[in-house]
N, C-alpha and C positions, 0 to 999 in steps of 0.2 A: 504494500500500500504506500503511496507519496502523499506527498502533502499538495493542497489545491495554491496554484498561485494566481493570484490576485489579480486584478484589471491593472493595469500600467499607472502608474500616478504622474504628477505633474513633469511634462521634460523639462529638464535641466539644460542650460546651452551644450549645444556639440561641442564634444571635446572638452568637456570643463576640465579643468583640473579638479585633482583629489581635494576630497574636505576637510577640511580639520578635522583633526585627529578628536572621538569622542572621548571624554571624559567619565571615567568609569570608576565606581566603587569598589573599594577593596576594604579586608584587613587582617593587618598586621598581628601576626602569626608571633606572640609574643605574651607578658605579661598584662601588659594592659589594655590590646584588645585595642589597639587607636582607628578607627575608619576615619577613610581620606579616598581620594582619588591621582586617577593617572592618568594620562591621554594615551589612548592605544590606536593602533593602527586598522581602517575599515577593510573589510573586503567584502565582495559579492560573487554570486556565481555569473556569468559570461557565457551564453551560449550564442555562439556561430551560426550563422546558416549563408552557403551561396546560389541566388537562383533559387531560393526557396526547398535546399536539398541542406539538410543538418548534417554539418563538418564536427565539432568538440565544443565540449563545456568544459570549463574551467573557473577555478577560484580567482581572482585579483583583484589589485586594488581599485576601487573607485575614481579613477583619475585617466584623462588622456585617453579614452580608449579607442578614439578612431586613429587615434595614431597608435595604438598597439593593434588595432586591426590589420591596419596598412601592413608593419611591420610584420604581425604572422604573417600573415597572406604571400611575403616574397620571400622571409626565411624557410617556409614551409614549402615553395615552389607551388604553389599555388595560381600565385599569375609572377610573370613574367618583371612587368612594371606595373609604375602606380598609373598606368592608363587603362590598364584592362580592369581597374576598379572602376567604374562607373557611380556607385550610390552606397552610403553607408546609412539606414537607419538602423536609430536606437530605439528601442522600446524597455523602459525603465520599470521596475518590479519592486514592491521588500524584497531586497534584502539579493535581488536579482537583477540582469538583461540581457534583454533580446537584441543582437545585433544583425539586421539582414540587410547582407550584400550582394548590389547586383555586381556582376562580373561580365567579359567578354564571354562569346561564345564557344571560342577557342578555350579559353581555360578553362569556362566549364565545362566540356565534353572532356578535355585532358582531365580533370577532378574527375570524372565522371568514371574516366575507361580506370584510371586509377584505383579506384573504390571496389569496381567489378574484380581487377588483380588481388584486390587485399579481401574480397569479401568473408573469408575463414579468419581475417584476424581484427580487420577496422570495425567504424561506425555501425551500427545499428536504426541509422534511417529516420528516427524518431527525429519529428517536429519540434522547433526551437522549444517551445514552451512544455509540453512532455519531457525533453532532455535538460530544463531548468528541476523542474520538480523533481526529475532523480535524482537531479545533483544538491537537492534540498528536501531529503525523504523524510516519512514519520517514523518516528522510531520509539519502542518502549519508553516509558518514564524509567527510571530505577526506584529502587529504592535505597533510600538512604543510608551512606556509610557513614558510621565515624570517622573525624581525621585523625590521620597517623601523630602520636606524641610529635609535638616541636623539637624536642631531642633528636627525634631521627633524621630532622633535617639536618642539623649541626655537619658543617665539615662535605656538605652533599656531596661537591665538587671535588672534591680530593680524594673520596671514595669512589667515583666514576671515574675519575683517572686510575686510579689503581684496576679497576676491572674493565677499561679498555685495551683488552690486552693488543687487537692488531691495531687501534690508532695509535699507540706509542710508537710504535714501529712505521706507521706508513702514515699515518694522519688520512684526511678527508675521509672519515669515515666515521654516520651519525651510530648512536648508541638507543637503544630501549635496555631497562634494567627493571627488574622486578625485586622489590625491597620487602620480607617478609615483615609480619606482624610483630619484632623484636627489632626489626629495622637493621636486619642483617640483608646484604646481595644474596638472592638466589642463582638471578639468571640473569646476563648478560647479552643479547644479542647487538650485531654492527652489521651497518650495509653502507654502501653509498647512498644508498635513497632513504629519506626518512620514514618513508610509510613503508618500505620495505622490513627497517628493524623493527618498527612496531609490530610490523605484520608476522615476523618472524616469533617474537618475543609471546606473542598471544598464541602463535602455533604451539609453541614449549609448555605455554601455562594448563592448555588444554591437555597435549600427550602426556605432560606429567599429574593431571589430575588436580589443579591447583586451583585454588577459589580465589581468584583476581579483586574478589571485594576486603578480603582481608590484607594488611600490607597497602603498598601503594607502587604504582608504577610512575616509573619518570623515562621523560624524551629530550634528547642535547638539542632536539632543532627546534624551531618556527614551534609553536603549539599553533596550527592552522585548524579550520573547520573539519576535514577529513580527519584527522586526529580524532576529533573529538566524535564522529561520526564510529570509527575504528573502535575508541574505548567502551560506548555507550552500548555497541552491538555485541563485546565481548564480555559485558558486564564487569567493566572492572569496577573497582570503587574509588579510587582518588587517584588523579593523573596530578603529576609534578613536572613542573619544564621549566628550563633552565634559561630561556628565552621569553619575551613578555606575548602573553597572548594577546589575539585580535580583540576587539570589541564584539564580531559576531559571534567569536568562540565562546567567549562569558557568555553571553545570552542563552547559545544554547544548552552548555552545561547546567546552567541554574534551570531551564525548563524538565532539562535531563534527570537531575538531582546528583550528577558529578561531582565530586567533590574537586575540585581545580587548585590548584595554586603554583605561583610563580615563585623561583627561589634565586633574586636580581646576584650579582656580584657581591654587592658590599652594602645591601640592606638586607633588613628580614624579610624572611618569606611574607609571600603576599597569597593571602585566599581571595578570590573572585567567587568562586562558588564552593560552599552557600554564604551569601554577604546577609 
């Protein structure tokens, strides 16, 4: 089941730039419990379409996107130059948009024979707005965890360096770690891709029989929306990342009942969810 998306609301000029950064509650993961806020970074989900035939959906940020259209469209070999682009509308959503572009007819038939080649591994054909709401599906509520003692965050970072065993060695390589309920390392997985280790890290938690609500799991990258999508279907209970989440991300862990928090450099952990 997905979630229903909305009638398009008011356009915003073409190509705006990104908005200010919202301003989001937290707190302080501490003694005294202080709520304050942070400006965090927006995203939305982006769905493609050329010629009315749906290409990718994707997360990013709110800002410039007919010029990141432009720019997929010739890194992707999709058209040639910015001539074979003829029309970019935008169609704006919560928390979503629809980008349809017309294109020459030349690139489109080349998209076209292309697609036929990849058919056993590409797109799925789904209309802009059908391929928004996957990329914005409904998903279980949880139920509510406890958060892991504050102690266990203590030191988080220098305990993820000690159990990245091949990024010491090689570097660029993201981590998911799974921290049991004495806030001991269980399990360490590393990819290149970030949803790759998490996706890896949930593989383990499942073959070894492990209840992801207890303990707490942490990610070294971005805490972006698919994360949060990835935690909430695995049911884990508290996600930890080492990077400051989105403003969409909080939103939808608090609807989720996730527990979230961020653990910055050189302040105290921050809970977003539950505030």
């Amino acid at each position: 089941m997905v979630c229903r998306i909305e009638q398009p609301e008011q356009q915003p000029e073409a190509n705006a730039p990104a908005p200010a950064p919202q301003r989001v509650a937290y707190r302080e993961y501490g003694p005294d419990g202080v709520v304050a806020e942070a400006p965090l970074a927006a995203e939305i989900a982006l769905a493609i379409t050329y010629n009315g035939l749906s290409q990718a959906v994707m997360m990013v940020s709110p800002g410039n996107l007919e010029d990141f259209i432009r720019g997929f469209s010739i890194t992707n070999d999709i058209v040639s130059d910015l001539s074979e682009i003829y029309d970019i509308r935008l169609s704006h959503f919560p928390q979503a948009c629809q980008a349809d572009v017309q294109i020459s007819s030349r690139a489109f038939w080349a998209l076209k024979d292309h697609r036929r080649q990849m058919a056993g591994t590409s797109g799925c054909g789904l209309c802009g707005v059908e391929a928004l709401e996957q990329a914005l599906p409904q998903l279980q509520i949880l139920e509510p965890s406890p958060l892991p003692p504050a102690e266990h965050l203590q030191g988080l970072r220098e305990r993820i360096e000690q159990a990245q065993h091949m990024a010491r060695s090689s570097g660029a390589l993201h981590a998911a770690l799974y921290f049991d309920a004495q806030g001991e390392v269980r399990l360490c997985q590393e990819d290149i891709g970030r949803h790759n280790a998490l996706d890896k890290l949930i593989g383990a938690l499942l073959n070894a029989g492990i209840d992801g609500r207890q303990g707490f799991t942490v990610v070294t990258s971005r805490c972006s929306l698919e994360l949060i999508h990835k935690a909430v279907r695995a049911r884990l209970g508290t996600l930890v990342s080492l990077s400051a989440p989105t403003a969409l991300t909080v939103q939808w862990a608090n609807k989720h009942h996730l527990n979230l928090i961020h653990v910055p450099h050189r302040n105290a952990p921050r809970i977003y969810s539950p505030i």
